[in-house]
C-alpha positions as a Markdown table, in Angstrom:
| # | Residue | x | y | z |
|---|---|---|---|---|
| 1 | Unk | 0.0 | 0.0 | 0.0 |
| 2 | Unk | 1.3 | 3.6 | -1.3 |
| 3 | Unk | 1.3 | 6.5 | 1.3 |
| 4 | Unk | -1.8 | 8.4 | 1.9 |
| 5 | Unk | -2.7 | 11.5 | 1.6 |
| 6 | Unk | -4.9 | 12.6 | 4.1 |
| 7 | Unk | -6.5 | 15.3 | 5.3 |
| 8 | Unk | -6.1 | 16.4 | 9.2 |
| 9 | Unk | -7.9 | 18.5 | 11.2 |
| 10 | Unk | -5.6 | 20.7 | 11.3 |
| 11 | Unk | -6.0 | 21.2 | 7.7 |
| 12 | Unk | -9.7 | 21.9 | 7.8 |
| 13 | Unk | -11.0 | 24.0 | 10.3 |
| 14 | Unk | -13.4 | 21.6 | 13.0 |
| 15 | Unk | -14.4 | 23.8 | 15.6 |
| 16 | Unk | -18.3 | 23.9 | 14.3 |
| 17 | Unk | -17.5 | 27.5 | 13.4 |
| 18 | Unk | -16.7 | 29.6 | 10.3 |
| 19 | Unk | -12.6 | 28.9 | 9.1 |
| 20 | Unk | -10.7 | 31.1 | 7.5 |
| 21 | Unk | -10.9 | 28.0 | 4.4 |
| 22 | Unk | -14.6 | 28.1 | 4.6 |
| 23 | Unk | -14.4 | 31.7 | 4.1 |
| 24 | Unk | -12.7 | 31.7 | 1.4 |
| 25 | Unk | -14.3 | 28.8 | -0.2 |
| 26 | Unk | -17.7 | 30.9 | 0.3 |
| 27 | Unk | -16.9 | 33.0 | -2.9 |
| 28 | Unk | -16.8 | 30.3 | -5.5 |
| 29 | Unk | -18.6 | 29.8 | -8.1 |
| 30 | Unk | -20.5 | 26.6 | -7.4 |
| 31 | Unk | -22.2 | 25.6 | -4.3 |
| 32 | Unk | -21.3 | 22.4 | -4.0 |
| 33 | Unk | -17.8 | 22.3 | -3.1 |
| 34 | Unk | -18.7 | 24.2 | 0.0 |
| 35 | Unk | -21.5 | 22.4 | 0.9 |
| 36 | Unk | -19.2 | 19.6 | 0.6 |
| 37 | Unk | -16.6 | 20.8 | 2.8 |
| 38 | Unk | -19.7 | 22.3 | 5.3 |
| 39 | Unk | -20.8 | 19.1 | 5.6 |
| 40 | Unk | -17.4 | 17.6 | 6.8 |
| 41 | Unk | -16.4 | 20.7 | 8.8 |
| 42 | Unk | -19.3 | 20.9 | 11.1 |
| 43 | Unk | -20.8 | 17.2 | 11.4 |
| 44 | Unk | -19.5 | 17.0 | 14.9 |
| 45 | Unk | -16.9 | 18.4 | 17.5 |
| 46 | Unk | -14.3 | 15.6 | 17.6 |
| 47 | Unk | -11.5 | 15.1 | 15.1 |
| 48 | Unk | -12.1 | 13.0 | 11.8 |
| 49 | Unk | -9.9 | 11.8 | 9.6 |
| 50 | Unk | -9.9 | 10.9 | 6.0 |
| 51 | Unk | -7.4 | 9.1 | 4.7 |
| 52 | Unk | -6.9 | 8.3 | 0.5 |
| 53 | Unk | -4.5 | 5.9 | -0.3 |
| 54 | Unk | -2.3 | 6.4 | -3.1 |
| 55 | Unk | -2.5 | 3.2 | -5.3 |
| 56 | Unk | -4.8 | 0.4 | -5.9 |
| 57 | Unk | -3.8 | -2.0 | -2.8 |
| 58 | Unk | -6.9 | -3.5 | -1.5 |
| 59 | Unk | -8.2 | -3.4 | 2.3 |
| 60 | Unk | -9.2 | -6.2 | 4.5 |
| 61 | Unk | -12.0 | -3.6 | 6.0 |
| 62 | Unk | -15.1 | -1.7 | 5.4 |
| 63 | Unk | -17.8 | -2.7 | 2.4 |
| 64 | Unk | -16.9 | -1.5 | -1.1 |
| 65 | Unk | -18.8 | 1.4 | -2.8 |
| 66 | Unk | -19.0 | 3.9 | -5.7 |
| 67 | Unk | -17.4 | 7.6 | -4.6 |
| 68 | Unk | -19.6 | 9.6 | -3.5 |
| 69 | Unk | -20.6 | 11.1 | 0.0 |
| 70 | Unk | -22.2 | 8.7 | 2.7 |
| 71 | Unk | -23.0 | 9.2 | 6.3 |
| 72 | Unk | -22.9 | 6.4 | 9.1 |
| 73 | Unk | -24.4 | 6.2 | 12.8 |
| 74 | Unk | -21.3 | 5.7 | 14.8 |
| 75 | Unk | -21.6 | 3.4 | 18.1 |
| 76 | Unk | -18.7 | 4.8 | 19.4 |
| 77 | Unk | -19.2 | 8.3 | 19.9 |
| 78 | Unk | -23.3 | 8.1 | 19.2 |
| 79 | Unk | -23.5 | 10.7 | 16.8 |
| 80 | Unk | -23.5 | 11.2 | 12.5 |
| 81 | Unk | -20.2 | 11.4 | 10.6 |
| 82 | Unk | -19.7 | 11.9 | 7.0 |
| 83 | Unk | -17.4 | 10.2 | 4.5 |
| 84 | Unk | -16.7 | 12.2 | 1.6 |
| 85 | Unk | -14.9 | 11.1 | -2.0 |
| 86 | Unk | -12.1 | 13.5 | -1.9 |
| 87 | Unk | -11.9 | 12.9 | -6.0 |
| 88 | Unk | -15.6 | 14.8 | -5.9 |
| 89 | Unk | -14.5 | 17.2 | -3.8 |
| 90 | Unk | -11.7 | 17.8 | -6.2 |
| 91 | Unk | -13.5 | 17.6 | -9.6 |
| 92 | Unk | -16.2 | 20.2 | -8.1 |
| 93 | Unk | -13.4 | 22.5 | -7.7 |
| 94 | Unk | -11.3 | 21.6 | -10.9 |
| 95 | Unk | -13.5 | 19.9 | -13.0 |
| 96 | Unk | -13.5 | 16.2 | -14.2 |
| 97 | Unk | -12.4 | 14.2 | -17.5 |
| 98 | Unk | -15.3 | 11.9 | -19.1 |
| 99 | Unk | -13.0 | 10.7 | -21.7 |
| 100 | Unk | -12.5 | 7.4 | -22.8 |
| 101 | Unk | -10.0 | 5.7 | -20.7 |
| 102 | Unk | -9.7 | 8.7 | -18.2 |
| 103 | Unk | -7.4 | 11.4 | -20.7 |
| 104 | Unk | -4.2 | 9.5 | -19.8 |
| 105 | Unk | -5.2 | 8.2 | -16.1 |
| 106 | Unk | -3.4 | 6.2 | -15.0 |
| 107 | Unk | -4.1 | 2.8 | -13.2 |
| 108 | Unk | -5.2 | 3.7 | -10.0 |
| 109 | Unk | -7.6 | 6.1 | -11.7 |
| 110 | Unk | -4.6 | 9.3 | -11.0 |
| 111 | Unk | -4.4 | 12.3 | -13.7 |
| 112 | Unk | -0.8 | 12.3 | -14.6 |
| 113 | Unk | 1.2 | 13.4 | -17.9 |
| 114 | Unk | 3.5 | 11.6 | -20.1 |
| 115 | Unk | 6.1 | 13.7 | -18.8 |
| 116 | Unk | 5.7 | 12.2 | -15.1 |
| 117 | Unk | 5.0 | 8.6 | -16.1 |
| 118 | Unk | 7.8 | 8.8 | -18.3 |
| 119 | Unk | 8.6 | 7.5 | -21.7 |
| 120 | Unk | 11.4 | 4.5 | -20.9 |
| 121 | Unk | 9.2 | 2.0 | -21.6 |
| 122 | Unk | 8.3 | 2.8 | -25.0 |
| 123 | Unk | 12.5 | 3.4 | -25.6 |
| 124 | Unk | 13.4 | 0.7 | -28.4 |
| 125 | Unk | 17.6 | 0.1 | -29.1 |
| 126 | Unk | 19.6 | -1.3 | -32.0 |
| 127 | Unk | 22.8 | -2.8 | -32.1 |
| 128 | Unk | 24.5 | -1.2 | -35.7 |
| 129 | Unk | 27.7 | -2.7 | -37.0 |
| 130 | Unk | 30.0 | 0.0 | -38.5 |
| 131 | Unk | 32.8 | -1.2 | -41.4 |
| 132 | Unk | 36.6 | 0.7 | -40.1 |
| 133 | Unk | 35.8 | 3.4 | -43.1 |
| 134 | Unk | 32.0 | 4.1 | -42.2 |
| 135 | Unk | 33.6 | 5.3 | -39.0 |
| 136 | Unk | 36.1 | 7.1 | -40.0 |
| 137 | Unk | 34.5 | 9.0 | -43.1 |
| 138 | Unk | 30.9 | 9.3 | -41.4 |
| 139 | Unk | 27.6 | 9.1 | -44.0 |
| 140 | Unk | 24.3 | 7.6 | -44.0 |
| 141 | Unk | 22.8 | 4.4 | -43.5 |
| 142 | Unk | 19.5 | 2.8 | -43.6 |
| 143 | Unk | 18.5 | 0.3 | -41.1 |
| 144 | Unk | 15.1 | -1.4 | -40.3 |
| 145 | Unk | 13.6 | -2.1 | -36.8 |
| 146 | Unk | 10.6 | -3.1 | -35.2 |
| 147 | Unk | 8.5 | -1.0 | -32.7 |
| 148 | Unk | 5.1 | -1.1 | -31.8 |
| 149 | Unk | 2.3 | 1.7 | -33.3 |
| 150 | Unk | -1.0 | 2.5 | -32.6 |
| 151 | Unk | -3.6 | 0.1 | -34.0 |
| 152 | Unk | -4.7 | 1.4 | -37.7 |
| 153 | Unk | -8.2 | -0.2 | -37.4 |
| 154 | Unk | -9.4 | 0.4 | -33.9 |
| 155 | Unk | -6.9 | 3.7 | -33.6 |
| 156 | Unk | -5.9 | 2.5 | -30.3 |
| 157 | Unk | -9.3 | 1.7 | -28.5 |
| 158 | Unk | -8.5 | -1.9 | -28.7 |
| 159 | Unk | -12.3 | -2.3 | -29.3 |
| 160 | Unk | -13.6 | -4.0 | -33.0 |
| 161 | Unk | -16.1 | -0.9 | -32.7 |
| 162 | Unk | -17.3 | 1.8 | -30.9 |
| 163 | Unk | -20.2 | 0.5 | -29.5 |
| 164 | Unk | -18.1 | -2.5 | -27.8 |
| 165 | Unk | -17.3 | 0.1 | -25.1 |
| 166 | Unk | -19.2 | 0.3 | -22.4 |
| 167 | Unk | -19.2 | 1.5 | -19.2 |
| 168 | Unk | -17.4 | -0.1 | -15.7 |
| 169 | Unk | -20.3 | -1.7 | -13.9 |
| 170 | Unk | -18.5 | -2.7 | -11.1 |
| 171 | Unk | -17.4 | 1.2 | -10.7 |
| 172 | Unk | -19.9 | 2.9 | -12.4 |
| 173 | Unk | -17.5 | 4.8 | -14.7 |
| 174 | Unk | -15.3 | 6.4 | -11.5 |
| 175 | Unk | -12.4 | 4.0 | -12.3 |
| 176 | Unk | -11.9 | 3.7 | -8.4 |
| 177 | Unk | -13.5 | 2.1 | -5.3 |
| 178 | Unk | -14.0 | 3.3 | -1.8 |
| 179 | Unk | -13.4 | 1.5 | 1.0 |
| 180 | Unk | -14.3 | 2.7 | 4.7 |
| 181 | Unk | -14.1 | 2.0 | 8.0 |
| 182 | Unk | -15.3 | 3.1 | 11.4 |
| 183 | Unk | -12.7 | 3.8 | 13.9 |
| 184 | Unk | -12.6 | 5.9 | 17.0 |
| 185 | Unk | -11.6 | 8.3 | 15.2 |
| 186 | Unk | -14.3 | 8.4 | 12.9 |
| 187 | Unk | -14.8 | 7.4 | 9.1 |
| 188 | Unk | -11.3 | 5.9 | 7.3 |
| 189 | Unk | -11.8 | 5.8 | 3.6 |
| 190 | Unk | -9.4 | 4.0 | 1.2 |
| 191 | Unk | -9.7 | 4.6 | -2.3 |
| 192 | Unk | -8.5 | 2.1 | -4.8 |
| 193 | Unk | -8.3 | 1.4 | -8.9 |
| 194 | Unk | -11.1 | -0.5 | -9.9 |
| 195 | Unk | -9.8 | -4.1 | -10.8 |
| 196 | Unk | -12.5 | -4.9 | -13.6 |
| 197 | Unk | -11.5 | -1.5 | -15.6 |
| 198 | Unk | -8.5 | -1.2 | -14.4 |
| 199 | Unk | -8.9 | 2.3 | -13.7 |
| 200 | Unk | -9.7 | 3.2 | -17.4 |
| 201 | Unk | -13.7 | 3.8 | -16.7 |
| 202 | Unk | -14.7 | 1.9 | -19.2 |
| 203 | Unk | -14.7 | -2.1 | -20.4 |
| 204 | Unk | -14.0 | -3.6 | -24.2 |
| 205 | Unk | -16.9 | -6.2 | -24.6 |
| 206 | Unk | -15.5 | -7.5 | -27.7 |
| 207 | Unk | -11.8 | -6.5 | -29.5 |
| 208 | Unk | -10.3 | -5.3 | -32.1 |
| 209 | Unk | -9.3 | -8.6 | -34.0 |
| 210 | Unk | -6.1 | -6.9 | -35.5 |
| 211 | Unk | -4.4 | -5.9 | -32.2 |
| 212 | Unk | -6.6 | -8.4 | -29.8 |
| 213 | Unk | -7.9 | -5.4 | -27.7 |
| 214 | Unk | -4.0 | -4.3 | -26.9 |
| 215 | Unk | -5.0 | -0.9 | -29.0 |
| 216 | Unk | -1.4 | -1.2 | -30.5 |
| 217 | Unk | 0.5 | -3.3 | -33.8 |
| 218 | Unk | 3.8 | -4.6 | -34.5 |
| 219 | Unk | 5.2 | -2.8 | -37.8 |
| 220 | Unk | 8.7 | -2.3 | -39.7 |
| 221 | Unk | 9.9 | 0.6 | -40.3 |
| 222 | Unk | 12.8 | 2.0 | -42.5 |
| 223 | Unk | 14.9 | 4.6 | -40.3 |
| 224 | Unk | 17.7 | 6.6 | -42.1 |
| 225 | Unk | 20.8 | 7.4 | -39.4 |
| 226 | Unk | 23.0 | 10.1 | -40.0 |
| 227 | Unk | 26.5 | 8.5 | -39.0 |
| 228 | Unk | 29.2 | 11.0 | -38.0 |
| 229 | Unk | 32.3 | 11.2 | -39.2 |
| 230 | Unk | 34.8 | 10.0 | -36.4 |
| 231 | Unk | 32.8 | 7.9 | -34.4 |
| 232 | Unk | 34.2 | 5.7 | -32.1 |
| 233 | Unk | 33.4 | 2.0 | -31.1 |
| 234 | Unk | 30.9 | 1.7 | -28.3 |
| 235 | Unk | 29.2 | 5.1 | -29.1 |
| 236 | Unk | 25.1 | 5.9 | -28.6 |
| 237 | Unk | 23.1 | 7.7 | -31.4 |
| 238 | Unk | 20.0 | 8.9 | -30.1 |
| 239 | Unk | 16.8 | 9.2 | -32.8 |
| 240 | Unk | 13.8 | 11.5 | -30.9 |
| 241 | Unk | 10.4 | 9.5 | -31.4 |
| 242 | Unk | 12.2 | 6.3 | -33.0 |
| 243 | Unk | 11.1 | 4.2 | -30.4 |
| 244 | Unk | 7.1 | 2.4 | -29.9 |
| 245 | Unk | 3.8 | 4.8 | -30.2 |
| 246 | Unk | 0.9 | 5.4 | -27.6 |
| 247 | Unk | -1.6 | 7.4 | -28.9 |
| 248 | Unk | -3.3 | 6.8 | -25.4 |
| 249 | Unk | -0.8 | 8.7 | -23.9 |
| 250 | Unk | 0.2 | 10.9 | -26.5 |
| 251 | Unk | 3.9 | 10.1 | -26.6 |
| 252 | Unk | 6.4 | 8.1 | -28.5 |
| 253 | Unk | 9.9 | 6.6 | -26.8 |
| 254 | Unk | 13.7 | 7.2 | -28.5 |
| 255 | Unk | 15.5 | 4.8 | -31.0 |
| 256 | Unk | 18.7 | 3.9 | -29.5 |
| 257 | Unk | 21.3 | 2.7 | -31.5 |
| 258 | Unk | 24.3 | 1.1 | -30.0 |
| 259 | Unk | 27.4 | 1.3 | -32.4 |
| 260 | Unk | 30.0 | -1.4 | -32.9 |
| 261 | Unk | 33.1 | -1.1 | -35.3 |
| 262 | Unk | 34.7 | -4.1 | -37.5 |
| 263 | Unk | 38.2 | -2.8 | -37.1 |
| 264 | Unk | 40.3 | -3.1 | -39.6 |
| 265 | Unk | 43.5 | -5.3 | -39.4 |
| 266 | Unk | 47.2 | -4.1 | -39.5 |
| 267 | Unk | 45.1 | -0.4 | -38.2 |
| 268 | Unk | 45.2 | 0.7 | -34.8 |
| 269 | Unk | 43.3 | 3.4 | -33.1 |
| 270 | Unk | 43.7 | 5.7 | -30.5 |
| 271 | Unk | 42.5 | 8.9 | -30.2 |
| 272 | Unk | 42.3 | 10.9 | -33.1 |
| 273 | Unk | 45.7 | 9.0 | -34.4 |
| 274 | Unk | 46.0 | 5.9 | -36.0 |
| 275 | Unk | 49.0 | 3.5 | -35.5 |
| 276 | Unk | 50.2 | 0.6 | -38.2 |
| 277 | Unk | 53.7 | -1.3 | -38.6 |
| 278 | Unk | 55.3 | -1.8 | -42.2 |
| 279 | Unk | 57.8 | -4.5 | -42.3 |
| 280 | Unk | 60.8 | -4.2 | -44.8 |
| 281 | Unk | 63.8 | -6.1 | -46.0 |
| 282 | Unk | 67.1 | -4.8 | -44.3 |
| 283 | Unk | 68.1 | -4.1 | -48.3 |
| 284 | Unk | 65.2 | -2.0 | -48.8 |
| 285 | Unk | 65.8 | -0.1 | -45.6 |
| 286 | Unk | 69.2 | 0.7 | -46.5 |
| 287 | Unk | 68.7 | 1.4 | -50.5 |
| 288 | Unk | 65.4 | 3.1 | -49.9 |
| 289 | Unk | 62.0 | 1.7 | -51.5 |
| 290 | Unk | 58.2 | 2.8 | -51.5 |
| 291 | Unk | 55.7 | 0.1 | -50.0 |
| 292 | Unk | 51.8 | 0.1 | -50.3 |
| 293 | Unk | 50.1 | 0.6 | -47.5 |
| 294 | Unk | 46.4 | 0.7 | -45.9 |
| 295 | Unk | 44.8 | 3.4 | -44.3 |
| 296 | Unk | 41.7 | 5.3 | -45.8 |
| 297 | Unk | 42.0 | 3.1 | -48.3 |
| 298 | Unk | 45.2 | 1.7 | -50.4 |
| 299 | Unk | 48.2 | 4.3 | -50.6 |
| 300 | Unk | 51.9 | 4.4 | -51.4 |
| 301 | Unk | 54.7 | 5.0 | -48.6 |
| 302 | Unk | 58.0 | 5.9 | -49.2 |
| 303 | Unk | 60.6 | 4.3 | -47.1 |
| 304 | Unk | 63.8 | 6.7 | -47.1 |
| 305 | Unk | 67.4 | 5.2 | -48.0 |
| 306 | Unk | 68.7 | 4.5 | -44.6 |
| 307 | Unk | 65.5 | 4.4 | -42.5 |
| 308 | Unk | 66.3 | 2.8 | -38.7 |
| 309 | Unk | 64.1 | -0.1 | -37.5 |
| 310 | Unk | 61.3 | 1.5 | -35.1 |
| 311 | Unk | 61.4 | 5.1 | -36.6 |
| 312 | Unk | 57.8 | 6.1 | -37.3 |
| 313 | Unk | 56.8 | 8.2 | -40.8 |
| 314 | Unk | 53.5 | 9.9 | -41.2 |
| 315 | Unk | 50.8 | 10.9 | -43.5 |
| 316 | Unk | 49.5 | 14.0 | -42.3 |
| 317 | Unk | 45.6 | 14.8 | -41.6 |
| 318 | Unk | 45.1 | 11.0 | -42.8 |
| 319 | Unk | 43.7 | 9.8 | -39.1 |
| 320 | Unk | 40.6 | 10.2 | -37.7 |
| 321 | Unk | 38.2 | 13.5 | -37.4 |
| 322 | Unk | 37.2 | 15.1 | -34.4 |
| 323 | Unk | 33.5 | 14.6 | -34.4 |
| 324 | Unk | 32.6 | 18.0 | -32.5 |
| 325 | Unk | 35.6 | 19.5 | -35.2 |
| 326 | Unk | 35.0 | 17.8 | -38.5 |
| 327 | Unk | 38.0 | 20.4 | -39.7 |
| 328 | Unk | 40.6 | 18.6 | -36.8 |
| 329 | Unk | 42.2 | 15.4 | -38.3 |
| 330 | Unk | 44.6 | 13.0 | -37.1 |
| 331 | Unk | 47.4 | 11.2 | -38.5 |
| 332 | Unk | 48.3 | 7.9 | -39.5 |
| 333 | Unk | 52.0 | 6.4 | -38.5 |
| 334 | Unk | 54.0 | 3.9 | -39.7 |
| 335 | Unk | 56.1 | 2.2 | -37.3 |
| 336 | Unk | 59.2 | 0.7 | -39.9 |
| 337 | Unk | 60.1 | -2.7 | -38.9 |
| 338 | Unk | 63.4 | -4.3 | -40.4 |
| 339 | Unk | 63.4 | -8.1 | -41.2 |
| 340 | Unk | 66.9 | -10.0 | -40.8 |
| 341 | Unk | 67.1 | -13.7 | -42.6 |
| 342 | Unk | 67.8 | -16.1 | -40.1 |
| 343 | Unk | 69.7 | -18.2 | -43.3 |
| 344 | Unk | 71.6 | -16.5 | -46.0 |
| 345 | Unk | 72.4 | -18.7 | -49.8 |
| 346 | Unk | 76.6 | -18.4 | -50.1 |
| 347 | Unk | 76.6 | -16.3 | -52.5 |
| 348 | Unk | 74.4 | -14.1 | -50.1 |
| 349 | Unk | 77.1 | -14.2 | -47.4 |
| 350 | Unk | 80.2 | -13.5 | -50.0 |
| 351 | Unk | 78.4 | -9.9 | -50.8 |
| 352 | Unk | 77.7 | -9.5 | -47.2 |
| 353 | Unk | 81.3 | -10.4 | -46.2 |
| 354 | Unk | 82.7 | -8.0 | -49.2 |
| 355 | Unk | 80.3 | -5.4 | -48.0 |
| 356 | Unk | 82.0 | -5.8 | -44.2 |
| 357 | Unk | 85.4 | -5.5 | -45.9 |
| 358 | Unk | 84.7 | -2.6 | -47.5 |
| 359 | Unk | 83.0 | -0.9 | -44.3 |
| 360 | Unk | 86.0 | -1.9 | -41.9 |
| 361 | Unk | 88.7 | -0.7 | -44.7 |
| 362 | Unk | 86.2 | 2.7 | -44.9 |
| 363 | Unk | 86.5 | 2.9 | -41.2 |
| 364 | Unk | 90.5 | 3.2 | -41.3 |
| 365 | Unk | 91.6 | 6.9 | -40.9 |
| 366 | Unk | 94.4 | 8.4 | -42.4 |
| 367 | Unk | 96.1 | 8.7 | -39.1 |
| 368 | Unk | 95.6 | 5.5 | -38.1 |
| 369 | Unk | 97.2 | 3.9 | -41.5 |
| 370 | Unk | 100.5 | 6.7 | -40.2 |
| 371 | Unk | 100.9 | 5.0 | -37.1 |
| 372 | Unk | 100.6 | 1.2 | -38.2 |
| 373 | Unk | 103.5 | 2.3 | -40.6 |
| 374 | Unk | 105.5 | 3.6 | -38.1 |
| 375 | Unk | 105.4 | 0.9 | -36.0 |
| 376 | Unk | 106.0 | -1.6 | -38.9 |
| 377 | Unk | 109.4 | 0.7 | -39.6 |
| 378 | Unk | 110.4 | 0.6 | -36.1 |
| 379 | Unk | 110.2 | -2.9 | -35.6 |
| 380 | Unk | 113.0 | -2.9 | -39.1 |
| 381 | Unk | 114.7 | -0.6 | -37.1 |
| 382 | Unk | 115.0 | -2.4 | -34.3 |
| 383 | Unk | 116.3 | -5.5 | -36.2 |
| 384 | Unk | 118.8 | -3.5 | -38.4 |
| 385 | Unk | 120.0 | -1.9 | -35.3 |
| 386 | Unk | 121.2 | -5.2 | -33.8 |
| 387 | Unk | 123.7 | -5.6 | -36.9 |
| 388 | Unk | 124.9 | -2.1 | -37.1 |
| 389 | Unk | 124.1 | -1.5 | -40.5 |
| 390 | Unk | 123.0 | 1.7 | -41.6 |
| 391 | Unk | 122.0 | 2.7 | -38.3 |
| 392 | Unk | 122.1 | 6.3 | -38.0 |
| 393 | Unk | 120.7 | 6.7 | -41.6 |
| 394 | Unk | 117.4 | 4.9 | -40.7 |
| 395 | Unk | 117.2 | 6.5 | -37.3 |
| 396 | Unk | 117.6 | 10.1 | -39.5 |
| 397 | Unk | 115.0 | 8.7 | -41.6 |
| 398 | Unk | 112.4 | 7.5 | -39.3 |
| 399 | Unk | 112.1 | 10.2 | -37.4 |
| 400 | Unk | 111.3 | 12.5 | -40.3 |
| 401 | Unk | 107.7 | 10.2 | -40.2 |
C-alpha cells in the first residue's frame, strides 16, 4: 500500500464555526464544493480523519462502494459522521475528464502526464555494426527495426467498434473504489483502482481482432541514421520518437542505437591517431624503397634510403576526425620494422662479407694507416740496429715520419 494523503484536522478548520478556508471557499462559483466541505467541517466536535490511499492495494476492512458522499451512525461516539470522496470534492473545484480511458489516467484512476510517467518504456535500441571506413568518413545508412504503433483499425481503443465500449459496472465509470471504516476516530476511507476497468472507466466487450484489444500493432519501419564522421566504437546515437507509439498517452519513446566497429587489421586506433607497422627487408631499408600501405584506403609509402628499424613516418591529416571539429584530423604512423634472414644462400654471405670489408677498410683513418706504418718501420729498425748497419741513416730517416 502507497502512502496516503490525508487530510487532518488541522487542515480543515473543526471547531463547528466559520474557518478562514470556509471563508474563502464561500466565494466560488458553485455551491457544492462548500457544501461539501460544510458538511465535513461541522458534522460534529471531535476530530475526523480521512485518509486516501495512493495506489490500488486493497483493504481487509469496510464494504466497497462507488465515490460519492455517505454518512454512518457511529456506536462509538453516538452521533452522524460523513465520508466524503475527496476525488468529488476535487472535480467540483477543478473539474473532471469523461474521456475514454480517463485522458491518460493512470491505473489507479490518478491524472498524470507523459512527462511524469515517463517515456522508458516505450524506448526501443539497435545494435549497428560499422565497417573501419564508415567510421572514419561518417555518412548515411538505412536500417530497419521493429516498434510497436497505434492500431490502424481500432486507432488504439482496442475495441472492433465503438459500440463495444461500455461503461465499468462494477465502478460505475469512477475508475476507483471506496473502501471505509469506522474507527474511533471516525470514518477511514481507502480509495483504490477498480480491478474490472483497471482504472480506465470503461470495459472492451468485444476486440479489435487486428491488435486483440491491446489498441497497439507490430510494424517495420525503415529509419535513415546520419553516421558522424569520427565515431568511435561503443558510441550511442539517439533518434527522438524512433522508439514504440501510444496514442493513449500521447507520446512516442527514442531509438537507440548502440554502435559497434569491425576494425580493420594491421590499423590501430587511438584517439584521433591511427598507428600501423610496415615490415621491410634490411636491403630495402638501406637502399630506400616505397611500400603500399592501408589506411583510408590503399596508398603508397615511401621508405627513405637508410630508414632505422622503429622510426615512425606519417601521412599527415590521414587519421581520424574530431566529431565535434569535422576540420581537426589525425594522423596515421608507420612504425618501420626491419626483417633479418635467419639463413643466407653463399653467394648471399660473399656480398655481405665484401660489403663488411669494404665498411671496416672505410673505417681506417688516415692517421691511423700513419701509425701502423711507423710501428712496422720501427720494428725494421729495431732489427737493423742489432747488426749495425746503416744505423744512424734509418734512425735520421724514421724520425722524419
Amino acid at each position: 500500500m502507497g502512502h496516503p494523503a490525508c487530510l487532518m484536522p488541522g487542515v480543515l478548520a473543526h471547531d463547528g464555526s466559520s474557518s478562514d478556508t470556509e471563508d474563502r471557499l464561500a466565494h466560488h462559483d458553485s455551491p457544492r464544493p462548500l457544501a461539501l466541505l460544510k458538511r465535513a467541517l461541522a458534522s460534529d466536535n471531535r476530530p475526523s480523519l480521512l485518509c486516501v490511499a495512493a495506489n490500488g492495494a486493497r483493504s481487509s476492512f469496510g464494504t466497497s462502494r462507488t465515490a460519492g458522499t455517505t454518512h454512518h451512525a457511529d456506536p462509538v461516539w453516538g452521533h452522524t459522521s460523513y465520508a466524503i470522496d475527496p476525488y468529488e470534492l476535487f472535480n467540483a473545484f477543478f473539474g473532471g475528464s469523461d474521456k475514454l480511458f480517463g485522458d491518460s489516467m493512470g491505473s489507479g484512476g490518478f491524472h498524470c502526464s507523459a512527462e511524469a510517467k515517463g517515456t522508458r518504456a516505450l524506448n526501443i535500441s539497435y545494435n549497428l555494426l560499422l565497417s573501419f571506413e564508415e567510421s572514419i568518413l561518417g555518412g548515411k545508412r538505412e536500417i530497419n527495426v521493429f516498434r510497436h504503433e497505434t492500431c490502424g483499425t481500432c486507432h488504439g481503443t482496442g475495441a472492433k467498434c465503438s459500440n463495444d465500449i461500455t461503461e465499468c459496472t462494477q465502478c460505475r465509470g469512477q475508475g476507483r473504489l471506496m473502501k471505509t471504516q469506522r474507527t474511533p476516530f471516525g470514518i477511514v476511507s481507502q480509495i483504490s483502482s477498480c480491478l474490472n476497468c483497471e482504472g480506465r472507466r470503461k470495459v472492451i466487450t468485444e476486440h479489435c481482432t487486428e491488435c486483440y484489444g491491446s489498441g497497439r500493432v507490430q510494424v517495420e519501419r525503415i529509419i535513415k541514421v546520419d553516421i558522424p564522421g569520427g565515431i568511435d566504437d561503443g558510441s550511442t546515437i539517439r533518434i527522438h520518437g524512433g522508439g514504440n507509439v501510444d496514442k493513449q498517452r500521447g507520446a512516442s519513446g527514442d531509438l537507440y542505437i548502440f554502435v559497434r566497429i569491425n576494425e580493420k587489421q594491421g590499423i590501430h586506433r587511438d584517439g584521433l591517431n591511427l598507428y600501423s607497422d610496415v615490415s621491410v627487408d634490411y636491403t630495402d631499408a638501406i637502399l630506400g624503397t616505397t611500400v603500399k600501405v592501408e589506411t583510408i584506403g590503399p596508398k603508397d609509402l615511401h621508405i627513405p634510403p637508410g630508414t632505422q628499424p622503429g622510426e615512425n613516418l606519417k601521412f599527415s591529416q590521414l587519421g581520424v576526425p574530431d566529431i565535434k571539429k569535422p576540420n581537426v584530423r589525425g594522423d596515421h604512423y608507420f612504425m618501420i620494422m626491419v626483417k633479418l634472414p635467419k639463413s643466407i644462400s653463399g653467394q648471399e654471405r660473399l656480398l655481405v662479407e665484401e660489403l663488411d670489408a669494404l665498411k671496416k677498410a672505410q673505417n681506417i683513418s688516415v692517421p691511423g694507416m700513419i701509425k701502423a706504418i711507423r710501428d712496422l718501420l720501427q720494428s725494421v729498425l729495431n732489427l737493423l740496429s742489432q747488426d749495425g748497419i746503416l744505423a744512424e741513416e734509418l734512425i735520421l730517416l724514421f724520425s722524419c715520419c
